[in-house]
C-alpha positions as CSV (number, residue, x, y, z in Angstrom):
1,X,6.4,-11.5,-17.5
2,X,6.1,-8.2,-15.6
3,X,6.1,-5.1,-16.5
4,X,5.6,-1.2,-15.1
5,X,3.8,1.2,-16.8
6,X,3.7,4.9,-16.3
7,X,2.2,7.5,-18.0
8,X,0.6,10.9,-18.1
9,X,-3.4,11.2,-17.8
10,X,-5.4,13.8,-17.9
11,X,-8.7,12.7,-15.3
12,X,-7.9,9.0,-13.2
13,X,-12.0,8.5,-13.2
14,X,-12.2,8.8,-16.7
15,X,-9.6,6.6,-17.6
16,X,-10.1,4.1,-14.8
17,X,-13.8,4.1,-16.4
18,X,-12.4,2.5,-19.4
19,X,-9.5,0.7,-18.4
20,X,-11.1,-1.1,-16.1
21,X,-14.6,-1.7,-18.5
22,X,-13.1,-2.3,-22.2
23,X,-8.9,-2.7,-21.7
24,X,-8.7,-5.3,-18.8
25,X,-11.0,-7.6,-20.7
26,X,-9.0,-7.4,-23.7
27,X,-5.7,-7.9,-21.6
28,X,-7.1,-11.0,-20.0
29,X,-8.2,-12.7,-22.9
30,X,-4.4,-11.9,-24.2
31,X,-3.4,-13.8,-21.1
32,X,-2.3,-11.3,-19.1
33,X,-3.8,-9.6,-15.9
34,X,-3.6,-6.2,-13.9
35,X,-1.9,-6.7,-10.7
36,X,-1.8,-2.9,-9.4
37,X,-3.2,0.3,-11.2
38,X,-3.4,3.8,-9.4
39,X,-2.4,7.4,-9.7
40,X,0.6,8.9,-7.2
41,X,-0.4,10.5,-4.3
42,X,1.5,13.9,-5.2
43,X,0.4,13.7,-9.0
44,X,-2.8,12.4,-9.8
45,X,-1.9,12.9,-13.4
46,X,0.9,10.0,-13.2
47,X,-0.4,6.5,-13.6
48,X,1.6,3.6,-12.5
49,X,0.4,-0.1,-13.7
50,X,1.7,-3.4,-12.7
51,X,1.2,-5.9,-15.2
52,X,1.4,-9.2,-16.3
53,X,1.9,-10.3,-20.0
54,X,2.7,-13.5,-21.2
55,X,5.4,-12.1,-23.5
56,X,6.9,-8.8,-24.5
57,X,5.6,-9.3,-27.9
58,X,2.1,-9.5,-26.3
59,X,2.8,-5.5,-24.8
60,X,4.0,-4.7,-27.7
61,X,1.1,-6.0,-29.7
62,X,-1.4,-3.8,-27.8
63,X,1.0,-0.6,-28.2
64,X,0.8,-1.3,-31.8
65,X,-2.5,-1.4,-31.8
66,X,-4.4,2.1,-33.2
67,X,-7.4,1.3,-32.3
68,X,-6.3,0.4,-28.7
69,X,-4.3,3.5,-28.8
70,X,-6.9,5.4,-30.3
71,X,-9.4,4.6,-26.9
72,X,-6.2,4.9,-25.0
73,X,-6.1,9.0,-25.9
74,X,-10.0,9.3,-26.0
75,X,-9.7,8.2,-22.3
76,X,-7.1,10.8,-21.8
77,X,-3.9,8.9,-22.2
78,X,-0.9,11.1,-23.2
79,X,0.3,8.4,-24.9
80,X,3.6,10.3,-25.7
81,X,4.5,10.0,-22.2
82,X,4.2,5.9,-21.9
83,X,7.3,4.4,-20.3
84,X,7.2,0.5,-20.0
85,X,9.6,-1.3,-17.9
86,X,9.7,-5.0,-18.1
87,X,11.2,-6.5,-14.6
88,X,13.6,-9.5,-14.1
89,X,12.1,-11.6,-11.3
């Protein structure tokens, strides 16, 4: 399944840092896999993520998650702001 997330940041470096060092491991071995991550070119402050997930329940069992939400807003997630948008494809 893919999915689109968005959401404010506060520094792309810093949260790329850990995204890309603790959270993709712990996607992949959920089975799913990072297909596009950046920042807009206007806002650097609005991520955009393109996902894949085995399952909705598999999202929604890492946005339940507080400690994965906990390292989410230590890496400057405003995690307030997350909009995910699961595509038909």
């Amino acid at each position: 399944m893919i999915f689109l997330l968005q959401e404010e940041i506060d520094d792309y470096e810093k949260f790329s840092q850990w995204f890309n060092n603790d959270a993709v491991p712990q996607i992949e071995a959920a089975g799913g896999r990072v297909l596009v991550q950046g920042v807009e070119l206007g806002n650097e402050n609005m991520l955009h993520l393109v996902m894949e997930s085995p399952d909705q329940e598999t999202v929604g069992a890492f946005m339940a998650d507080e400690q994965f939400t906990a390292d989410r807003i230590a890496a400057g997630v405003h995690v307030e702001t997350t909009q995910v948008t699961f595509l038909k494809g």
